[in-house]
C-alpha positions as CSV (number, residue, x, y, z in Angstrom):
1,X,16.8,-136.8,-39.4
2,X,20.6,-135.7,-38.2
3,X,19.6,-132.2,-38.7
4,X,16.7,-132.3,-36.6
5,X,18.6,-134.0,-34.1
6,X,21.1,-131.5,-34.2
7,X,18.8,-128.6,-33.7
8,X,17.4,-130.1,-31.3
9,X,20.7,-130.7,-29.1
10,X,21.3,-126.9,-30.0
11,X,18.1,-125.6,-28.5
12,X,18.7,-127.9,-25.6
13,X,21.9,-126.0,-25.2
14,X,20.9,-122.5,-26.2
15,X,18.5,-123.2,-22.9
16,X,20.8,-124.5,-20.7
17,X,23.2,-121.8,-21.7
18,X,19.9,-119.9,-21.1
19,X,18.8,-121.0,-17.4
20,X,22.9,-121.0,-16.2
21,X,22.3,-116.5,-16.9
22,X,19.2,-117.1,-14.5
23,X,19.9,-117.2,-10.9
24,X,16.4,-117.8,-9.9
25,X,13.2,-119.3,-11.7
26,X,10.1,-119.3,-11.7
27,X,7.5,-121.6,-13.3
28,X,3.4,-121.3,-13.0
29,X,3.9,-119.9,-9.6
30,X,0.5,-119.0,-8.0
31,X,-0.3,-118.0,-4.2
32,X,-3.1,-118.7,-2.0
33,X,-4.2,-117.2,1.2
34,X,-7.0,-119.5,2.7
35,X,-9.8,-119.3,-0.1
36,X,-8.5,-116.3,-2.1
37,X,-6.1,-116.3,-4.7
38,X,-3.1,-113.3,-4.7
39,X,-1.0,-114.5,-7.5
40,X,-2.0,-116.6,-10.9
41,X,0.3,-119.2,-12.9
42,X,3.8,-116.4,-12.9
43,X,6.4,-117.6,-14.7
44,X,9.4,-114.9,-13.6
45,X,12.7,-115.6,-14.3
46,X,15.8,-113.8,-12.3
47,X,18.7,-113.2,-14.1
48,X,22.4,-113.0,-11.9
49,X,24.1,-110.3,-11.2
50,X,21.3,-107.9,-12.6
51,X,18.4,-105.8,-10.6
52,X,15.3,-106.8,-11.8
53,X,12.4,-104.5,-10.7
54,X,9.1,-105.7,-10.1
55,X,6.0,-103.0,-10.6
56,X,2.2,-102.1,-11.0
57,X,-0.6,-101.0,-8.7
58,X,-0.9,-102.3,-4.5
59,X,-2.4,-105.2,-4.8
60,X,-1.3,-106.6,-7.9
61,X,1.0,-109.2,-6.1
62,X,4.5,-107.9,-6.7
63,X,5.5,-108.6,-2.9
64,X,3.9,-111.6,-2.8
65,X,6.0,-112.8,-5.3
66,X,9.3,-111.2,-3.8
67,X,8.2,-113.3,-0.5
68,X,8.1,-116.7,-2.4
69,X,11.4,-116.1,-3.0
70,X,13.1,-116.6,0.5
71,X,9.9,-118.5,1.5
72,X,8.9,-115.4,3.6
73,X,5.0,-116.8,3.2
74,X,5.7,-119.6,5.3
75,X,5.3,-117.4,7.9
76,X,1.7,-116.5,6.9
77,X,-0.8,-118.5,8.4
78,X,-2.8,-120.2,5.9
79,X,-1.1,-119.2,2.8
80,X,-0.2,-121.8,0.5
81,X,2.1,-121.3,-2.7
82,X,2.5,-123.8,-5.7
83,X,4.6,-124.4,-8.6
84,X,8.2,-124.5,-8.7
85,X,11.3,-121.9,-7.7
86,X,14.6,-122.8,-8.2
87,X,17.6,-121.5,-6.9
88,X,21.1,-122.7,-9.0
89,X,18.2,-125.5,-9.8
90,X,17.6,-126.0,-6.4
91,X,13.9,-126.7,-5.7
92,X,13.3,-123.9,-3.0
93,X,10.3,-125.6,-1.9
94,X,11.5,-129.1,-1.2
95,X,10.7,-130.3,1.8
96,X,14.6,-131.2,2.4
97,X,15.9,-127.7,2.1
98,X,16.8,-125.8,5.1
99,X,14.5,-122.7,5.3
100,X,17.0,-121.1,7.2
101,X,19.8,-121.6,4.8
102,X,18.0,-120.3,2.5
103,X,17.1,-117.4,3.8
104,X,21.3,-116.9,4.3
105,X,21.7,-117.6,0.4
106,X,18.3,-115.2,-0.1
107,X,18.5,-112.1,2.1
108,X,15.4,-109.5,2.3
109,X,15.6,-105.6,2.9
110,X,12.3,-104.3,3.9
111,X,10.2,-101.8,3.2
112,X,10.9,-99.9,7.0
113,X,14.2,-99.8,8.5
114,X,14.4,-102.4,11.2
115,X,17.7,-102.7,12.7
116,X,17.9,-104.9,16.2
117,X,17.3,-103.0,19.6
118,X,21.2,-103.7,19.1
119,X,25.1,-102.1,19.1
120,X,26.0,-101.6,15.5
121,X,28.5,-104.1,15.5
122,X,25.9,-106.8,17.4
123,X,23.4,-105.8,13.9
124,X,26.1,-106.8,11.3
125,X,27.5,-110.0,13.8
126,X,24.5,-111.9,14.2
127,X,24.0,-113.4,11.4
128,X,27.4,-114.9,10.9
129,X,27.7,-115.7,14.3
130,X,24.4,-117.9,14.2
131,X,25.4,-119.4,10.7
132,X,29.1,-120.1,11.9
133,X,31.1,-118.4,9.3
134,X,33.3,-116.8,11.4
135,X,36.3,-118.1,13.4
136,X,37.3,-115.7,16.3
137,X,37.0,-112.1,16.7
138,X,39.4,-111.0,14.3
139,X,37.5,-112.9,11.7
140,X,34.3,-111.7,13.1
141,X,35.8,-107.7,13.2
142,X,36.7,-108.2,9.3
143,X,32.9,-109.2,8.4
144,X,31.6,-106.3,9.9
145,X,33.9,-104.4,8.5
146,X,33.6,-105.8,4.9
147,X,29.8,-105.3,5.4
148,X,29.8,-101.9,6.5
149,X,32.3,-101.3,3.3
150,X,30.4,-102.6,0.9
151,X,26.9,-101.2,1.8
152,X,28.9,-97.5,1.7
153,X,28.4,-97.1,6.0
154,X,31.9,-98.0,7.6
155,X,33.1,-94.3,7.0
156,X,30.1,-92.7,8.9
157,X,30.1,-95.3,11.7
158,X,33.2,-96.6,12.2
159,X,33.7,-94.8,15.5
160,X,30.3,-95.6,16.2
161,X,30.6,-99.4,16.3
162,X,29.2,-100.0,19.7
163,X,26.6,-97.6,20.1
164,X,22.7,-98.8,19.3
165,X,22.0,-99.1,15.5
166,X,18.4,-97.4,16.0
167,X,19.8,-94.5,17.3
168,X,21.3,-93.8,12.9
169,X,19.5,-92.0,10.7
170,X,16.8,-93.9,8.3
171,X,18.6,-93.8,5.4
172,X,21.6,-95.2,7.8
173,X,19.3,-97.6,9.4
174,X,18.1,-99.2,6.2
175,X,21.9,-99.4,4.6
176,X,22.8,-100.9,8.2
177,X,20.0,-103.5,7.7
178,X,21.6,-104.2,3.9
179,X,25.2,-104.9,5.4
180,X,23.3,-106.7,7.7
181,X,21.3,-109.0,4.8
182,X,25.3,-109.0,3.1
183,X,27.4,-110.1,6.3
184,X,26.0,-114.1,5.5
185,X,27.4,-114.3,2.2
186,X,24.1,-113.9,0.3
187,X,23.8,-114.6,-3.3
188,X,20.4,-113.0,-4.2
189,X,19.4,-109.6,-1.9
190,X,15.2,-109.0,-2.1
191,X,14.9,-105.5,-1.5
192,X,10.8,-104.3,-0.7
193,X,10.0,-100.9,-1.2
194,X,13.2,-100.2,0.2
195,X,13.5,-96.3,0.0
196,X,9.3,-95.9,0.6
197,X,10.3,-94.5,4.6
198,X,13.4,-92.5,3.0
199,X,14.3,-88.8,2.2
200,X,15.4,-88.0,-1.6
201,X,18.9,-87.6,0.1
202,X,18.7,-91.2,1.8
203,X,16.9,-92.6,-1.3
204,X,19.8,-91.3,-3.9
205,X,22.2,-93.3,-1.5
206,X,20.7,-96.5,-1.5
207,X,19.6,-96.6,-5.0
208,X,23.7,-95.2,-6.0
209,X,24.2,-98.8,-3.3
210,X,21.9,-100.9,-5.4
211,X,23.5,-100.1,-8.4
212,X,27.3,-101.0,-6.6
213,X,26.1,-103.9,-5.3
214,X,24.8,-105.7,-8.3
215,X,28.6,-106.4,-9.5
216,X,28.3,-109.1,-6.9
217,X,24.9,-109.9,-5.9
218,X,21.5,-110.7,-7.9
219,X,18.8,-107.9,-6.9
220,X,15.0,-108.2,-7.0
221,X,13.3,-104.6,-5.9
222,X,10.0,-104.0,-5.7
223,X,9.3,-100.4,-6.2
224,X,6.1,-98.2,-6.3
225,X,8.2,-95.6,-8.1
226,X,8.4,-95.9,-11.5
227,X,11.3,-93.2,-11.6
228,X,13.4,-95.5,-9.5
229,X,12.7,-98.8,-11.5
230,X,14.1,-96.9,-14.5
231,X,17.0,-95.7,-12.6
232,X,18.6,-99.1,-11.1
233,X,16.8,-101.4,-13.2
234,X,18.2,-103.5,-15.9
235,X,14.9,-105.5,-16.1
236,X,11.5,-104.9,-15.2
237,X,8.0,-106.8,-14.3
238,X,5.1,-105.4,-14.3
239,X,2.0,-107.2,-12.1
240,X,-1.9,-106.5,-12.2
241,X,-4.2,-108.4,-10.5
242,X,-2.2,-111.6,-9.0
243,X,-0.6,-111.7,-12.8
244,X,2.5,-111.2,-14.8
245,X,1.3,-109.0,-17.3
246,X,4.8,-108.6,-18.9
247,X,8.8,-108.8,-18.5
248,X,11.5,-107.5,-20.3
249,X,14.5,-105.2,-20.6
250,X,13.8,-102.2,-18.7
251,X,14.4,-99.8,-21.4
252,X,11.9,-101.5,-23.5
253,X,9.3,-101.4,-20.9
254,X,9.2,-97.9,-20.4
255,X,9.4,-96.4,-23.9
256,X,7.5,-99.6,-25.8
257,X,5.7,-101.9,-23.6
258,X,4.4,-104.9,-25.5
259,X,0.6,-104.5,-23.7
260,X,-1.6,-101.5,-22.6
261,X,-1.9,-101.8,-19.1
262,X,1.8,-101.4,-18.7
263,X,1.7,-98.1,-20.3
264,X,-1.5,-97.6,-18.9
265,X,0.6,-97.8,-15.7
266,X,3.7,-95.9,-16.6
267,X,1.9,-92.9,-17.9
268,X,0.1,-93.0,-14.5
269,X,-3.7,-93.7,-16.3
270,X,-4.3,-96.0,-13.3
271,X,-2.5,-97.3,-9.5
């Protein structure tokens, strides 16, 4: 009777020990819009300080999951998403938790560049300015400029501080918009197809970005490009039809999936 008892207390640890590695998670997570069903029963779980990848065919639900993550479906009118996301076992989807917090403590990079009609500076400075995390200007001047570090910019823009962020290239537009999503203090950055609009040039940069970045943040990307998941992925989901067909160590996933479709997909049979 003690052994069991013991064992049990173990396993209770080993998954305590277990959920403390996941930033986010996921449990029987499924998305509605009106009538029609995107996503079925996912359970995903999002480990910190690693880039997990999320593939498989349009359609299959991969950004629809990414956008239950910051609650980005809220926005969509007559969508409707159950089952439970936690963040640090916070309950994303309790009706006491401020959205907009949350979207401070989740950022999003999208799929197109889409810095504000705004000065450089004015991109980075909004978002700390409207979530008061900075003091005066000199505090404000070090957040940009920390940003701007960080998301490999300040050298190629530093002199350019003041003049309108959509006059930068693409690739500088979208790293803009990432110091952008890391001048709040995020803890988990959701990147969506974030190199689809890029050049090979401006892709290599972000991607060399993503792979800095994850030292101190927890990355979710979802990529069409199966080259790029195994590049700046440690782990890797594949979707297919509104379901988690399997996750694991990316590695794994690409030289011995555990099911067919996901080599279907890698070996490009079908998407």
């Amino acid at each position: 009777m003690n052994m069991m008892s013991e064992s049990a207390v173990e396993k209770a640890l080993d998954q305590k020990m277990s959920d403390a590695s996941h930033k986010m998670i996921g449990k029987d997570v499924s998305v509605y819009y009106g009538e029609k069903r995107a996503l079925f029963d996912v359970n995903l779980n999002v480990r910190e300080n690693t880039v997990t990848a999320l593939i498989g065919p349009s359609g299959c639900g991969k950004s629809t999951f990414l956008r239950c993550l910051n609650r980005m479906n809220d926005t969509i009118e007559n969508c409707r998403v159950t089952g439970k996301i936690t963040l640090d076992a916070d309950d994303i989807y309790d009706q006491n938790i401020d959205v907009v917090e949350l979207r401070a403590r989740v950022g999003m990079v999208f799929q197109k560049p889409n810095p504000f009609p705004k000065t450089i500076y004015e991109n980075i400075s909004y978002g700390p300015r409207i979530h008061g995390l900075s003091k005066n200007k000199a505090d404000m001047d070090q957040i940009v400029e920390a940003s701007l570090q960080r998301a490999g910019l300040w050298g190629e823009v530093k002199d350019r501080l003041h003049e309108s962020g959509t006059g930068l290239s693409g690739g500088q537009q979208q790293r803009l918009c990432i110091a952008r999503a890391i001048a709040v203090s995020p803890e988990v950055i959701l990147m969506d197809e974030p190199c689809s609009a890029l050049d090979p040039i401006a892709t290599a940069k972000v991607e060399e970005l993503i792979h800095e970045l994850r030292a101190n943040y927890t990355i979710v990307i979802v990529t069409h490009s199966m080259q790029q998941a195994a590049r700046v992925s440690q782990r890797t989901a594949m979707f297919h039809l509104g379901q988690l067909v399997e996750e694991n160590d990316t590695d794994k996933m690409f030289t011995n999936p555990d099911d067919q479709r996901t080599q279907d997909y890698i070996m490009g049979r079908f998407g």
